[in-house]
HTML snippet that shows the backbone in 3Dmol.js (N, CA, C, O; Angstrom):
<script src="https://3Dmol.org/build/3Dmol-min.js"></script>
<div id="view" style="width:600px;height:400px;position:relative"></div>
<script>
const pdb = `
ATOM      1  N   UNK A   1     -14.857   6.550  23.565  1.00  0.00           N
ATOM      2  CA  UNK A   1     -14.503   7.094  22.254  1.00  0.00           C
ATOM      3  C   UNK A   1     -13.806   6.007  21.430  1.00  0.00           C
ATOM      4  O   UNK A   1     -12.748   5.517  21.822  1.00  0.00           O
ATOM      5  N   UNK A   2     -14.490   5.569  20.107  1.00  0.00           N
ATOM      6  CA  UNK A   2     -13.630   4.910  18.894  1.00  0.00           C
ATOM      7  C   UNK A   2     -12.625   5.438  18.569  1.00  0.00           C
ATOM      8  O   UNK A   2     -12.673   6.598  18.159  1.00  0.00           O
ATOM      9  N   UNK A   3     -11.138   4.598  18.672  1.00  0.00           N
ATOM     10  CA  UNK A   3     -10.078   5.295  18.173  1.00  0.00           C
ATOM     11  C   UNK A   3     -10.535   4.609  16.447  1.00  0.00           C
ATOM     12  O   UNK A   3     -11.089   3.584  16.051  1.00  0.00           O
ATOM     13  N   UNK A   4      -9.870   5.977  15.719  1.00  0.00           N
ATOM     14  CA  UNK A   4     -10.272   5.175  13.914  1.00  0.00           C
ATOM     15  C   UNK A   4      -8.792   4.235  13.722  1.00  0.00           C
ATOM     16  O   UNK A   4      -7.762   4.492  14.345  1.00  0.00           O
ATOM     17  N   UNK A   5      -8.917   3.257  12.860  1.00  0.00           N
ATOM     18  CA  UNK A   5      -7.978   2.170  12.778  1.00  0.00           C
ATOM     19  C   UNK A   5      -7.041   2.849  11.533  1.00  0.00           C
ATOM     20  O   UNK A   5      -7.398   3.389  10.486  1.00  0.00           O
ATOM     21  N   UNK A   6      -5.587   2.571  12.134  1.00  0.00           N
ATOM     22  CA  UNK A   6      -4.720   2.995  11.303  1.00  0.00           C
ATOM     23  C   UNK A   6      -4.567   1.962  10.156  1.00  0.00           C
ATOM     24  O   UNK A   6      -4.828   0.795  10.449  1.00  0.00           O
ATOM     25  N   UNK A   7      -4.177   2.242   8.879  1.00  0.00           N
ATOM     26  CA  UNK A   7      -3.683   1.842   7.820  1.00  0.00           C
ATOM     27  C   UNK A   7      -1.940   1.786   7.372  1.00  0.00           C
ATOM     28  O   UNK A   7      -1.318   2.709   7.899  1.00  0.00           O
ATOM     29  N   UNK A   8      -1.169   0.950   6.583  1.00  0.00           N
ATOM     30  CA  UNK A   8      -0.448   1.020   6.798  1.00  0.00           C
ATOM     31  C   UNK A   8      -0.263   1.335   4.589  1.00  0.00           C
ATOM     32  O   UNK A   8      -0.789   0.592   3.760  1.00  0.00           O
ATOM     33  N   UNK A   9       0.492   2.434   4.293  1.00  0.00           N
ATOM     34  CA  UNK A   9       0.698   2.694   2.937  1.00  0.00           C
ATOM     35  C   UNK A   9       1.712   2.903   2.443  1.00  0.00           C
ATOM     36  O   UNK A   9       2.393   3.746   3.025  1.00  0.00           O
ATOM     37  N   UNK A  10       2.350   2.225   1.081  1.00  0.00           N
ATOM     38  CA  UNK A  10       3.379   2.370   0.687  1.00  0.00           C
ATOM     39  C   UNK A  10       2.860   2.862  -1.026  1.00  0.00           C
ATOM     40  O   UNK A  10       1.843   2.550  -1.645  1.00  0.00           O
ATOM     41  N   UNK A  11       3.980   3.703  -1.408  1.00  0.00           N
ATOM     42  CA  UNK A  11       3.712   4.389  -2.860  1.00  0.00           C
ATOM     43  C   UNK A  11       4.714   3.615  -4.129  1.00  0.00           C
ATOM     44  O   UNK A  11       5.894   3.288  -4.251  1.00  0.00           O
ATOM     45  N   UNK A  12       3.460   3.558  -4.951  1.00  0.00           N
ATOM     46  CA  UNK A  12       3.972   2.507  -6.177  1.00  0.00           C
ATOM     47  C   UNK A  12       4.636   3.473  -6.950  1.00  0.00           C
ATOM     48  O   UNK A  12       3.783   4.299  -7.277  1.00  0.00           O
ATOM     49  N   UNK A  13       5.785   3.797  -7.427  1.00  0.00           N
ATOM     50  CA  UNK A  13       6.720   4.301  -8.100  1.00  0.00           C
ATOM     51  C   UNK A  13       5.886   4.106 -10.141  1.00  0.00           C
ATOM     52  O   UNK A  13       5.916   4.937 -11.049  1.00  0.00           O
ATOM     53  N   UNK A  14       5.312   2.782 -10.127  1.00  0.00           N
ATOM     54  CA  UNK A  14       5.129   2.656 -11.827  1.00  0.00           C
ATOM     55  C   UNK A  14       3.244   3.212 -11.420  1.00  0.00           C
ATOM     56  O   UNK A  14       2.923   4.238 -12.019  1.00  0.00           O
ATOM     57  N   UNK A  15       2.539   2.818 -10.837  1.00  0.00           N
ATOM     58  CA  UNK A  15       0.800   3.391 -10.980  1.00  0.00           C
ATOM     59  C   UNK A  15       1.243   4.449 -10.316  1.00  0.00           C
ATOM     60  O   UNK A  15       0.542   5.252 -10.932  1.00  0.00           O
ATOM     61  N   UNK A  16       1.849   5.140  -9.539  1.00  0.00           N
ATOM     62  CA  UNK A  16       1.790   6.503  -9.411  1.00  0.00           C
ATOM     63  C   UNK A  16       0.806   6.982  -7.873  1.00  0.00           C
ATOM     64  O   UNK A  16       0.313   8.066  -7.560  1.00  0.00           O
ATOM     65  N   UNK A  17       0.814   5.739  -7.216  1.00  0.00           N
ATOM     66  CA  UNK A  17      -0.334   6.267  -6.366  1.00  0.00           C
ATOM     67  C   UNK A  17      -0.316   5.111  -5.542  1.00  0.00           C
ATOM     68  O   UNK A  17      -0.240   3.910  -5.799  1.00  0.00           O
ATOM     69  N   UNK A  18      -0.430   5.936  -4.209  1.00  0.00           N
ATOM     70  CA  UNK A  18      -0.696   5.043  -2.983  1.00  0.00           C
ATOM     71  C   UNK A  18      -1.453   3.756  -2.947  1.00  0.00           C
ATOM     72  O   UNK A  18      -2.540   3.588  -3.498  1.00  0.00           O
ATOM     73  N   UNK A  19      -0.570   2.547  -2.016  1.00  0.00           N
ATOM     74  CA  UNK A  19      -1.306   1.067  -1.924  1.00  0.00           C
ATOM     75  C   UNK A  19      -1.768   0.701  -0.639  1.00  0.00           C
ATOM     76  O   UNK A  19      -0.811   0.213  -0.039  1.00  0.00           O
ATOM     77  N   UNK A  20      -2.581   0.703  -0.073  1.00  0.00           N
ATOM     78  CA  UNK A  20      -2.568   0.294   1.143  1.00  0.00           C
ATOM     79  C   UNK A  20      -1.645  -1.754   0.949  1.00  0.00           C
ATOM     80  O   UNK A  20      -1.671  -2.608   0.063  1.00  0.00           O
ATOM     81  N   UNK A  21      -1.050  -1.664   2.198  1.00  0.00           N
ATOM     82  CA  UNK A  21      -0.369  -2.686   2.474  1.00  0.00           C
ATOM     83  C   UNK A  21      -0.932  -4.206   2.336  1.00  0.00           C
ATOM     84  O   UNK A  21      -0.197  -5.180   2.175  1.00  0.00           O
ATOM     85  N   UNK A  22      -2.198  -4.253   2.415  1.00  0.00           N
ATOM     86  CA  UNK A  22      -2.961  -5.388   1.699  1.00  0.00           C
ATOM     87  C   UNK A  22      -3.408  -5.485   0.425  1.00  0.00           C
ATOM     88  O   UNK A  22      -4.052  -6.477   0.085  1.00  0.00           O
ATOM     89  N   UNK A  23      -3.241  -4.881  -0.096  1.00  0.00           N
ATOM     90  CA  UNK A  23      -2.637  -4.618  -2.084  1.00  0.00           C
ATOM     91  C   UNK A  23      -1.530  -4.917  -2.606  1.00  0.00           C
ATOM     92  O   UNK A  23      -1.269  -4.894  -3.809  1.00  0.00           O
ATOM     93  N   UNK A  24      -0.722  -5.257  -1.600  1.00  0.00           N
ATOM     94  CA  UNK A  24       0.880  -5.374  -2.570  1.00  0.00           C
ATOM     95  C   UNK A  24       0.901  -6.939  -1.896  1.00  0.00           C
ATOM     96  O   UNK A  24       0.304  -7.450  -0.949  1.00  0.00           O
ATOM     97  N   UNK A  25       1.763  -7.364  -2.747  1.00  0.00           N
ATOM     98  CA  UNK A  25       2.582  -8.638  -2.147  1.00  0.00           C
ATOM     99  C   UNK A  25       3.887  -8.398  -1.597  1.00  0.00           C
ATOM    100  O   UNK A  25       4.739  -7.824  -2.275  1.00  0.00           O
ATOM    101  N   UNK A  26       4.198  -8.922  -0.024  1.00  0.00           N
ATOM    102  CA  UNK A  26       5.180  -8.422   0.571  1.00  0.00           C
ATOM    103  C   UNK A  26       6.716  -8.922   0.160  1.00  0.00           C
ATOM    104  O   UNK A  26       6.704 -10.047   0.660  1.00  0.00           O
ATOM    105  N   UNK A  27       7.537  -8.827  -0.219  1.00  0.00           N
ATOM    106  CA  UNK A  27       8.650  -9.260  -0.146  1.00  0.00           C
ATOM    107  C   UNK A  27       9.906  -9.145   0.368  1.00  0.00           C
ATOM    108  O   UNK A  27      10.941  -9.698  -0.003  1.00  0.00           O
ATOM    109  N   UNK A  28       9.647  -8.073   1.604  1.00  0.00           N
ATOM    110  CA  UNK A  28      11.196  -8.180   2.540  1.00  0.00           C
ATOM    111  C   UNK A  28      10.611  -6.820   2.676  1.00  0.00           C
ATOM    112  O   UNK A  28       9.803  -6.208   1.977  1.00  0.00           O
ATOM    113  N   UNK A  29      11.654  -6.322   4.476  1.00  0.00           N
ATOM    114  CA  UNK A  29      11.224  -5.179   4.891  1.00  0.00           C
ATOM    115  C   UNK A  29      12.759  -5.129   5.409  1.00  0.00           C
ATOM    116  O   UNK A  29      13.433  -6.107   5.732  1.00  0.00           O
ATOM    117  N   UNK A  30      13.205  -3.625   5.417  1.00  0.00           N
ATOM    118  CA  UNK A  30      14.778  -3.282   6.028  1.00  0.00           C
ATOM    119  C   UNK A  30      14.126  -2.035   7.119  1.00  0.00           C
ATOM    120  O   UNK A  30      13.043  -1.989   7.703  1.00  0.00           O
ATOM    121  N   UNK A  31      15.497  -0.907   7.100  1.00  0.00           N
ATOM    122  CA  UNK A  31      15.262  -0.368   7.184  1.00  0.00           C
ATOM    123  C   UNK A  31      15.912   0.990   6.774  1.00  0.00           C
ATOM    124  O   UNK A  31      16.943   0.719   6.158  1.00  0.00           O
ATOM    125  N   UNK A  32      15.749   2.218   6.854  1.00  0.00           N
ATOM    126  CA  UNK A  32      16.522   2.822   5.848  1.00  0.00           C
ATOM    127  C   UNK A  32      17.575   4.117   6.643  1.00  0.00           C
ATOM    128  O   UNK A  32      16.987   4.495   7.657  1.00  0.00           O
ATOM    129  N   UNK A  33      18.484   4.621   6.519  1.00  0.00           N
ATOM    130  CA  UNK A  33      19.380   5.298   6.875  1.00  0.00           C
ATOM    131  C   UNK A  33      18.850   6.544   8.343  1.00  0.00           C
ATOM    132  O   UNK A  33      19.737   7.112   8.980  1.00  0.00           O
ATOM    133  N   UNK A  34      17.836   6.708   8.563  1.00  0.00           N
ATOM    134  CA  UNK A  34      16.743   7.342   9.442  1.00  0.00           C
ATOM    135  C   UNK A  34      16.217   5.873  10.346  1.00  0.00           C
ATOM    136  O   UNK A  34      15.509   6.226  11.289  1.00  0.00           O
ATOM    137  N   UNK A  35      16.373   4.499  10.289  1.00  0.00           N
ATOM    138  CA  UNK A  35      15.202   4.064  11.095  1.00  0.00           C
ATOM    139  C   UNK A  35      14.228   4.057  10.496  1.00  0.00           C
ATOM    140  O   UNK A  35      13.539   3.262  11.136  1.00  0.00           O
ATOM    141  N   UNK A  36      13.471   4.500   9.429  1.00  0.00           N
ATOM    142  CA  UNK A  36      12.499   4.314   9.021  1.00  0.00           C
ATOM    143  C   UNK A  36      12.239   2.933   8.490  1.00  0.00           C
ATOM    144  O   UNK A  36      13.154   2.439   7.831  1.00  0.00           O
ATOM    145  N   UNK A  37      11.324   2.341   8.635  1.00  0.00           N
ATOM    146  CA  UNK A  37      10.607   0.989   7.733  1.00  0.00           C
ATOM    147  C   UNK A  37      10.501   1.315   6.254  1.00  0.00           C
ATOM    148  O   UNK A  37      10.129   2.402   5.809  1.00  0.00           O
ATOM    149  N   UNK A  38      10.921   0.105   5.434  1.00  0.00           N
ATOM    150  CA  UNK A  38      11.343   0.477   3.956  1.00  0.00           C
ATOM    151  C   UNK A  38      10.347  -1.314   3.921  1.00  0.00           C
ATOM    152  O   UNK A  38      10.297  -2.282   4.680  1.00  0.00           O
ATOM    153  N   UNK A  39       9.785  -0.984   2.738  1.00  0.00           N
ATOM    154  CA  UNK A  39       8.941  -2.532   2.421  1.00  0.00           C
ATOM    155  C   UNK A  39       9.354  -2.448   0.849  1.00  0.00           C
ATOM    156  O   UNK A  39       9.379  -1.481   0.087  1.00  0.00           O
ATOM    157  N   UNK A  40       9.706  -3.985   0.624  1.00  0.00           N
ATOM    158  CA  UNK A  40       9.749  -4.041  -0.643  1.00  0.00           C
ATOM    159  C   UNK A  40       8.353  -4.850  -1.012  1.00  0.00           C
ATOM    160  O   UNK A  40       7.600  -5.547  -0.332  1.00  0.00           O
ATOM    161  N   UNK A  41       8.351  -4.495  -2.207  1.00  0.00           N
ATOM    162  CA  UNK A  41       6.844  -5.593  -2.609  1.00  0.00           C
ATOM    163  C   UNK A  41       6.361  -5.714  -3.886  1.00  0.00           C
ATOM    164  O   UNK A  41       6.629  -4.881  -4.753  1.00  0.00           O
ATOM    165  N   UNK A  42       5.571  -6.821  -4.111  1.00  0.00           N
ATOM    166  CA  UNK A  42       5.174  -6.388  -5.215  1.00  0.00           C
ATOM    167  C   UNK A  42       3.673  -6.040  -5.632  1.00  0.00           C
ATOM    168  O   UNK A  42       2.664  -6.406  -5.030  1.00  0.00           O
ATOM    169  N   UNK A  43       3.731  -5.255  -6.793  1.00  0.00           N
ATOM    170  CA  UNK A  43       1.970  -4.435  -6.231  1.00  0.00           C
ATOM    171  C   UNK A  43       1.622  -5.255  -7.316  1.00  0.00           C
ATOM    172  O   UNK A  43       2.293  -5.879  -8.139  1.00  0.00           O
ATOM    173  N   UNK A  44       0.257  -5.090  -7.101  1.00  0.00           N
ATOM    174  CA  UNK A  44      -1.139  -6.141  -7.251  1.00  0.00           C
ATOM    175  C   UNK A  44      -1.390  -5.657  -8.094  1.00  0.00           C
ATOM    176  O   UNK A  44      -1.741  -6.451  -8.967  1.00  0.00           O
ATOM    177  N   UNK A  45      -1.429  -4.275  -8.497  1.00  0.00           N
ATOM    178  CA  UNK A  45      -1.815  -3.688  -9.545  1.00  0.00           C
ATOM    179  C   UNK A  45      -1.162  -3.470 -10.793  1.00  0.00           C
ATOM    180  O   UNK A  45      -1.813  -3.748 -11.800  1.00  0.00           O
ATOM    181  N   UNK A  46      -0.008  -3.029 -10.927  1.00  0.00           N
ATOM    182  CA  UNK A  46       0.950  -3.052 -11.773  1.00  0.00           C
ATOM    183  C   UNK A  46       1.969  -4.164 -11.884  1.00  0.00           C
ATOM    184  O   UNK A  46       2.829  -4.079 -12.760  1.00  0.00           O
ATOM    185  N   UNK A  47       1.937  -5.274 -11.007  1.00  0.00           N
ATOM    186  CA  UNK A  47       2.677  -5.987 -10.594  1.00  0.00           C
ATOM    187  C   UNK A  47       4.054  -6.135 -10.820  1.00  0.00           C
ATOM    188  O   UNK A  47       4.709  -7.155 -11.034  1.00  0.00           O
ATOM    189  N   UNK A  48       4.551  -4.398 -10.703  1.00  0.00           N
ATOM    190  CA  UNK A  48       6.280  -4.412 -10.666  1.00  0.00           C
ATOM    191  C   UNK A  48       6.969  -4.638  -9.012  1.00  0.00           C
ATOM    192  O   UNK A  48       6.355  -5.042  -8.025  1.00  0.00           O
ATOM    193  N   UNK A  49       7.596  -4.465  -9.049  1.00  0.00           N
ATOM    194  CA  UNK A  49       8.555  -4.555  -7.684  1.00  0.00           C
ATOM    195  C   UNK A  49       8.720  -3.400  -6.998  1.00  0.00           C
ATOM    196  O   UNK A  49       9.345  -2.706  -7.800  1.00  0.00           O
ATOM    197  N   UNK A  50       8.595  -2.918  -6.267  1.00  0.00           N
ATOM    198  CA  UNK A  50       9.182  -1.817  -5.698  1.00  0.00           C
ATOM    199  C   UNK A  50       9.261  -1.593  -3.975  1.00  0.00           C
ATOM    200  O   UNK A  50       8.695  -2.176  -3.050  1.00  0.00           O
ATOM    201  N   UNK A  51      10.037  -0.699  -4.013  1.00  0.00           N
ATOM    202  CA  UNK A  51      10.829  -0.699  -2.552  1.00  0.00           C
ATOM    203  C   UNK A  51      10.243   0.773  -1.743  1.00  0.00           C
ATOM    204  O   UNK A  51      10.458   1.826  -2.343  1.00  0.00           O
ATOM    205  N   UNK A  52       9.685   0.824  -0.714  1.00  0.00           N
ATOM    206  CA  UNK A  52       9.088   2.562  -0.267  1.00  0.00           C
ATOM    207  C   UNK A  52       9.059   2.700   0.885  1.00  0.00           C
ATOM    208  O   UNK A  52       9.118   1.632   1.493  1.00  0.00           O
ATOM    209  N   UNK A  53       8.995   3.517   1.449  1.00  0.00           N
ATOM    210  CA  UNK A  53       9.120   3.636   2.971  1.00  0.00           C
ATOM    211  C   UNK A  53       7.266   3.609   3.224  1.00  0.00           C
ATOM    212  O   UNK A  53       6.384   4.013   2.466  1.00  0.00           O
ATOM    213  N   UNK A  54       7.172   3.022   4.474  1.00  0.00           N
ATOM    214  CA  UNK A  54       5.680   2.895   5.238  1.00  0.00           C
ATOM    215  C   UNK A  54       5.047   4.004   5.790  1.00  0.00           C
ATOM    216  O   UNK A  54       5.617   4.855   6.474  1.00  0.00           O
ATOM    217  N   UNK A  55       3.636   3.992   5.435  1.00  0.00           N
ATOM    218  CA  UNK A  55       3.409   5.528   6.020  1.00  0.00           C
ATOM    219  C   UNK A  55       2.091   4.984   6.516  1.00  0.00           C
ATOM    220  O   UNK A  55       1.298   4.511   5.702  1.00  0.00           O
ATOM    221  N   UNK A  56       1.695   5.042   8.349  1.00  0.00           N
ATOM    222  CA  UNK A  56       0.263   4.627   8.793  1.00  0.00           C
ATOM    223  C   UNK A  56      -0.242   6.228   8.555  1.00  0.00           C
ATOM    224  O   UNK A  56       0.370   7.293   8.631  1.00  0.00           O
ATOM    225  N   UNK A  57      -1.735   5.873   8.209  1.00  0.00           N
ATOM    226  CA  UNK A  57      -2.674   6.758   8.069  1.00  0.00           C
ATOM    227  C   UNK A  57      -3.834   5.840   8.337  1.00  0.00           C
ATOM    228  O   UNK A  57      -3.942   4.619   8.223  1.00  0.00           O
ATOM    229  N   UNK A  58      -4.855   6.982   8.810  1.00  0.00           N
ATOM    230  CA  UNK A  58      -6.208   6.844   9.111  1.00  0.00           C
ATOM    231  C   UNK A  58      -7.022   5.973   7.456  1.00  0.00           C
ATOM    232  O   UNK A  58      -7.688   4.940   7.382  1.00  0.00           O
ATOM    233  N   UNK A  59      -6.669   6.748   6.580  1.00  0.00           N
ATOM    234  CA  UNK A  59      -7.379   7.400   5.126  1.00  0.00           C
ATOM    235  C   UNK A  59      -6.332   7.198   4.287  1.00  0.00           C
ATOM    236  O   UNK A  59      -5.427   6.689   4.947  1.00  0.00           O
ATOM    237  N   UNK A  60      -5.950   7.375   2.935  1.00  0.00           N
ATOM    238  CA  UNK A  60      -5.183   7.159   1.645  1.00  0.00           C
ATOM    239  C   UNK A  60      -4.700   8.167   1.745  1.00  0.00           C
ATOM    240  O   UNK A  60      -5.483   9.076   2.019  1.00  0.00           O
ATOM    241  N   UNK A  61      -3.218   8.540   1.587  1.00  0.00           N
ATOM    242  CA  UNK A  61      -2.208  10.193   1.872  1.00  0.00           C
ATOM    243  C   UNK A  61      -2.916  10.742   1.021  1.00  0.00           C
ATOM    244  O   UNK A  61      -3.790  10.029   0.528  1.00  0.00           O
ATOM    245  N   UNK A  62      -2.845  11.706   0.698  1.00  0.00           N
ATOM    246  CA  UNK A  62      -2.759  12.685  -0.609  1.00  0.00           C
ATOM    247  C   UNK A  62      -1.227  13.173  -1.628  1.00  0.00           C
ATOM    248  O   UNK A  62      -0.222  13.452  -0.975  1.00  0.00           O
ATOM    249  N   UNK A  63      -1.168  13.227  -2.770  1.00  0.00           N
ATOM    250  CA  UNK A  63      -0.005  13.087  -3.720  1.00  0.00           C
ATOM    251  C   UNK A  63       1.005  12.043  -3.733  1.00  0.00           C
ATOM    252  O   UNK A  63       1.092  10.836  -3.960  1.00  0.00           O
ATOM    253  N   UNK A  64       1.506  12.726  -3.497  1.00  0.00           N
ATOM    254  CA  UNK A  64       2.929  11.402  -3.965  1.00  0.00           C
ATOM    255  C   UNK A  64       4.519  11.839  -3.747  1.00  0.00           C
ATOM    256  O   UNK A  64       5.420  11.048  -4.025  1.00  0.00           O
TER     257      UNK A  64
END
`;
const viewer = $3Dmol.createViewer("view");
viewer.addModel(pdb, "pdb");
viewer.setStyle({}, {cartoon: {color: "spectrum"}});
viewer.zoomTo();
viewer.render();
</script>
């Protein structure tokens, strides 16, 4: 059985909509009050800055 390959996505605060992690430019990763992974970056698309927590998925989340 093919396992399907995870993706790794962070949400652009100014386009409004999910990036997969090879869309943004990376610029520092922490982490946030939970342990969670926090990426800052800057997106490719809007090319503002922004800071979001990481979310692997199969596919692109849905909303925001």
């Amino acid at each position: 059985m093919i396992e399907p390959e995870l993706h790794n996505w962070v949400w652009c605060e100014d386009c409004l909509e999910w990036k997969n992690t090879e869309e943004v430019s990376f610029l520092g990763i922490t982490e946030d009050s939970f342990g969670k992974e926090m990426l800052t970056f800057k997106c490719d698309g809007c090319e503002k800055e922004n800071k979001n927590n990481i979310t692997s998925s199969v596919s692109k989340p849905k909303g925001g």
